[in-house]
N, C-alpha and C positions, 0 to 999 in steps of 0.2 A: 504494500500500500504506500506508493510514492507522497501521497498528501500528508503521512506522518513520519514520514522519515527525519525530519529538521529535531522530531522530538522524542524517536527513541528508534531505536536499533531492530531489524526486523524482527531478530530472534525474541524481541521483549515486546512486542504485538501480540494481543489475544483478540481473538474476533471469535463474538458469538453473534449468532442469529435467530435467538430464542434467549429469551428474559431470563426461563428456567437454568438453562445451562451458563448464563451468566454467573447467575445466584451463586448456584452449584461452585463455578471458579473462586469465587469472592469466598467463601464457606472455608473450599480449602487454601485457601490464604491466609485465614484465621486458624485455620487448622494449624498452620505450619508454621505460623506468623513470618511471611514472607510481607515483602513489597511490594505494593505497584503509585504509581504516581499519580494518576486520575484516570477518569471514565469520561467517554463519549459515545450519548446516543441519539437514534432517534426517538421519535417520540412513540409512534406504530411499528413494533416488528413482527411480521406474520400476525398480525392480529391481535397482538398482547400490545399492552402500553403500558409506557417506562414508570407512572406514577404507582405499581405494583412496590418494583424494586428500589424506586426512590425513597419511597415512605419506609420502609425495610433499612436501609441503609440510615438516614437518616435519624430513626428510631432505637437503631441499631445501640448495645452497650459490649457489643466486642471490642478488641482492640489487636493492633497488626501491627508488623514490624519488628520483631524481638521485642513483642513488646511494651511498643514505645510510644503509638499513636491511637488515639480512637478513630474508630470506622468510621463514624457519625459526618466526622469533619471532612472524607476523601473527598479530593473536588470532584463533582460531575457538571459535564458537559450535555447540552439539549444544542443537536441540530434544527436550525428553524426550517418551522413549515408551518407559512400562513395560513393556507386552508385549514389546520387543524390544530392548532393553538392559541388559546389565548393568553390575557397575561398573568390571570391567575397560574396557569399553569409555569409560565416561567420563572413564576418565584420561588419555584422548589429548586432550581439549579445555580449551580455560582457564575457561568456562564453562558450565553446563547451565542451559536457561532451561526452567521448569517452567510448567504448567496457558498454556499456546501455542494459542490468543489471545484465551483468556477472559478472563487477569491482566496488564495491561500493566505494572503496577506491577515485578513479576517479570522480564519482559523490560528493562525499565529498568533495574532493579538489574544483573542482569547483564550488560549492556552496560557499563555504568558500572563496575564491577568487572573486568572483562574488558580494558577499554581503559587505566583508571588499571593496575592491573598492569602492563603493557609503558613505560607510559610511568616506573613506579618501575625499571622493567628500567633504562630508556633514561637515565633518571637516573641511576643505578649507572655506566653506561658513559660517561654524560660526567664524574663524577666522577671514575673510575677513570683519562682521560686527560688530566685536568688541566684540566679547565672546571669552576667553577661552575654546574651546573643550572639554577641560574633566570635569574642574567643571564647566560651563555654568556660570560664574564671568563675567563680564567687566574686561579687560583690563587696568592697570592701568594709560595709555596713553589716556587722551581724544580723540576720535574722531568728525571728523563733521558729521553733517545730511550723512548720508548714501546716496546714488544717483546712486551705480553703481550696478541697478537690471539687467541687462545684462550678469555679470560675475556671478552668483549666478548659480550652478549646479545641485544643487536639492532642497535646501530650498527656500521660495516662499519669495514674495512681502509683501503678508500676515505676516508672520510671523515677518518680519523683521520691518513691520508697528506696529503693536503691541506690537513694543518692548517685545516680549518675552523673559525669562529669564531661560524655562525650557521646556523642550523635555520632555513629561510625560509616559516614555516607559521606563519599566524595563532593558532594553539595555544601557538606558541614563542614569542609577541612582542605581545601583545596587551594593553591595557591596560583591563581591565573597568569602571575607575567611566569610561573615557572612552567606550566604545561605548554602555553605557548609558546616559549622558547624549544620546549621540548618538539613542537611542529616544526619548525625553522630548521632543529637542526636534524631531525629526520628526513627533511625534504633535501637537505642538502649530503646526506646520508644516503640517499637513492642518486641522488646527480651525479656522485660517486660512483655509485654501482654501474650504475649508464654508461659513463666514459673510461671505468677504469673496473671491468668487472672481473678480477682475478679472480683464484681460488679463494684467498685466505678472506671474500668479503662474508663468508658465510659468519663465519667465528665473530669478524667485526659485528655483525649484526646481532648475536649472541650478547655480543657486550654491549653492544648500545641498548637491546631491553632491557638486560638486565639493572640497567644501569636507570634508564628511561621507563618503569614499568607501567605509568597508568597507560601507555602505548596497548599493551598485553592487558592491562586488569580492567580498564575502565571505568565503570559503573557498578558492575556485578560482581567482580571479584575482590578478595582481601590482598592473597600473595601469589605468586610465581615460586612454583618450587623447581629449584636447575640440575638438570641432567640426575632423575632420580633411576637409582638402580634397579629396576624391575629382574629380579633372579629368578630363573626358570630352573628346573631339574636338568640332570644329565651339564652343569656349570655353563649353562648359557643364560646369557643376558638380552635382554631389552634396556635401552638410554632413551627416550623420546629427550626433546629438549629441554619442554616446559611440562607441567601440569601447573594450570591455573586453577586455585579453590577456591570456590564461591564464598562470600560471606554467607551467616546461616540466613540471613532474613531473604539473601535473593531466588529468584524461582529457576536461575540456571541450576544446571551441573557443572562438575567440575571437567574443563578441557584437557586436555591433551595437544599440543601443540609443538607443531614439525615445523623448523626452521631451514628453508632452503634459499638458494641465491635468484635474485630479482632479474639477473641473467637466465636461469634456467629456461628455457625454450618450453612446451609445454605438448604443441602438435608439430606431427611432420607435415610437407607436400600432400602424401599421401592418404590425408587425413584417418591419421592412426596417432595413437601417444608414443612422443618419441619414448627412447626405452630407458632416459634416467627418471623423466618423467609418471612415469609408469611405475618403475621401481621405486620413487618416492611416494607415489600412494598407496604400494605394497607394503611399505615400512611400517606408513599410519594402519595398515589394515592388520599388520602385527600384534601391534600396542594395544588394536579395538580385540583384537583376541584374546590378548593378557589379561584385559581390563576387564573383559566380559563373561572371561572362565570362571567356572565355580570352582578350581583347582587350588585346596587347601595351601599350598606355597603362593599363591599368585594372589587369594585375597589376603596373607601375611604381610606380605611386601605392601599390596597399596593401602591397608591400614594403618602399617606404618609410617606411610607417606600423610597420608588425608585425614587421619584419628580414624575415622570410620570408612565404611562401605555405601557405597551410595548407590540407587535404583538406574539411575541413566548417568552415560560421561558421554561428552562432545569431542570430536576428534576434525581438527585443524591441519590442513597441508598452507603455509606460508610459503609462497614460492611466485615467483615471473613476475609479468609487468602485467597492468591493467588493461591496455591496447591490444595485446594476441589476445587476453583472456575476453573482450569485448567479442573480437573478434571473430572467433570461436565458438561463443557460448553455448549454443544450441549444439555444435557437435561434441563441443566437452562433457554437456550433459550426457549425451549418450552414451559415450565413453565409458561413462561411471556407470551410467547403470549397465553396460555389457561385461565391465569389468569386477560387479558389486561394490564399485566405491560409493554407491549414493550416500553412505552416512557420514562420508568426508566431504569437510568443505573447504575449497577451497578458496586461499584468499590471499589476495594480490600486494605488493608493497603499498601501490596508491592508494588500496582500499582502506591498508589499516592506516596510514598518515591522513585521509579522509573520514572515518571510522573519530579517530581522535580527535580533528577539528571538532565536528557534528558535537562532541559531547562538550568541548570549551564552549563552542556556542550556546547549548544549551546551558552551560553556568550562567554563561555573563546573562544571557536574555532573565533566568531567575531569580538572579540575584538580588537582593533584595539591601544589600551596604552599598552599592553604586549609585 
């Protein structure tokens, strides 16, 4: 869905088409106290209308996020449609996004306005318990015991019980001239690869994420673990590069991510996968073997990497340039699926220097101390 991409990452889109299965998603988000940012709907889907789930939400005394937020507060979005609302009804939403999907401009705005809302909410409420908002500090003023859960808008009971000291979301903690720079010099980190694409730029690349890692982490993830030793019977090994672990509150899995050179060619003439190419999605389809076996050594190993076992992991080929893979596309897909790689993705140098803009942009537009 090109109309949300400025505001989150495909993989972090959920579309429903029934109110029910909405719910449903929302329920296990609670369940799991995971994330999401806001809701956008319309107003009639198949027949159900949104003022089911709105009043539900809103009525709502769960709370999500490790924790840390009430439901009540999620922004939701109402697509307009004159024929069939009126204004009573758009009082139940934080925003209405008008002239949907001619004007993106409009949806922008209102996302943007929708979201800093909550988050002036969210400010309110850590001021109101004795944090400074933007560095998450105490207040130099002693307070007393806290008591007044009632005026509290979207951070919970929870939170404010645990004295918590840190909102663990790259929103809360980011420092914008440094990720920006860290665009600058990854673009200039590919110019490199361009005109001077040796062997050793593989490694160099190695050291620039780990070095650079919201590149690798972004939004969803906490840490990058490097070149962890997956040991197999019979003393062989698997290295993938990375395994990135999600924080607990987000709805990814943990990746697995293959780092290759931006040079690497990807199809031949003959449109077939050249054969390093090939071998480089054999590698990741390795690692989807290890990750995926019930083979008492093989969940040892990635326990000890991740604390636990997890239901689904994501498996990443980093490799070429943006242009063959444009290029291509449609035959690279097939490729995969004659090859079984559809559960690899892959993903281009420009993609993830692109991939990272998108999410600075998304700070600055939310932020709310600018």
């Amino acid at each position: 869905m090109a109309w949300f991409k400025p505001f989150c990452e495909s993989e972090d889109l959920h579309i429903y088409n029934d109110f029910n299965l909405a719910k449903e998603f929302l329920e296990r988000v609670v369940e799991g106290q995971k994330h999401i940012d806001f809701i956008i709907t319309d107003w009639e889907v198949n027949v159900s209308f949104a003022n089911e789930i709105v009043s539900w939400l809103r009525n709502s005394e769960h709370i999500y996020s490790s924790k840390n937020f009430q439901l009540r507060a999620l922004p939701i979005l109402l697509i307009e449609d004159d024929d069939k609302q009126s204004s009573a009804v758009r009082a139940d939403f934080d925003q209405v996004v008008s002239d949907f999907p001619t004007n993106p401009l409009k949806l922008r705005t209102a996302i943007k306005s929708a979201i800093k809302k909550w988050r002036y909410s969210l400010a309110n409420d850590l001021d109101l318990i004795g944090l400074d908002p933007k560095t998450l500090t105490y207040h130099p003023n002693d307070r007393k015991a806290f008591i007044s859960y009632y005026r509290l808008k979207v951070l919970t009971k929870d939170f404010v019980n645990v004295k918590s000291k840190r909102l663990n979301y790259i929103w809360a903690n980011s420092d914008a001239q440094l990720l920006n720079q860290r665009n600058e010099q990854f673009e200039k980190h590919i110019y490199r690869a361009t005109y001077n694409p040796s062997k050793y730029m593989e490694k160099e690349t190695h050291d620039f994420l780990k070095n650079n890692n919201t590149l690798l982490l972004g939004e969803n993830y906490s840490k990058p673990i490097y070149e962890p030793r997956l040991y197999k019977l019979g003393n062989k090994i698997d290295i993938p590069d990375f395994i990135n672990t999600p924080h607990e509150y987000s709805l990814r899995s943990p990746e697995i991510f293959e780092v290759k050179r931006w040079s690497q060619k990807i199809i031949r003439s003959n449109e077939r996968f050249i054969s390093k190419a090939k071998k480089s999605f054999g590698q990741v389809k390795r690692y989807q073997s290890y990750m995926e076996s019930e083979n008492s050594n093989n969940l040892k190993y990635i326990s000890k990497y991740l604390n636990r076992l997890y239901d689904n992991y994501e498996y990443t080929l980093f490799m070429g340039s943006k242009s063959e893979k444009e290029d291509h596309l449609d035959l690279i897909e097939q490729l995969k699926k004659d090859f079984d790689f559809n559960d690899i993705k892959l993903l281009t140098y420009e993609e993830l220097l692109e991939r990272h803009i998108r999410m600075c942009d998304r700070l600055s537009d939310f932020d709310i101390f600018r």
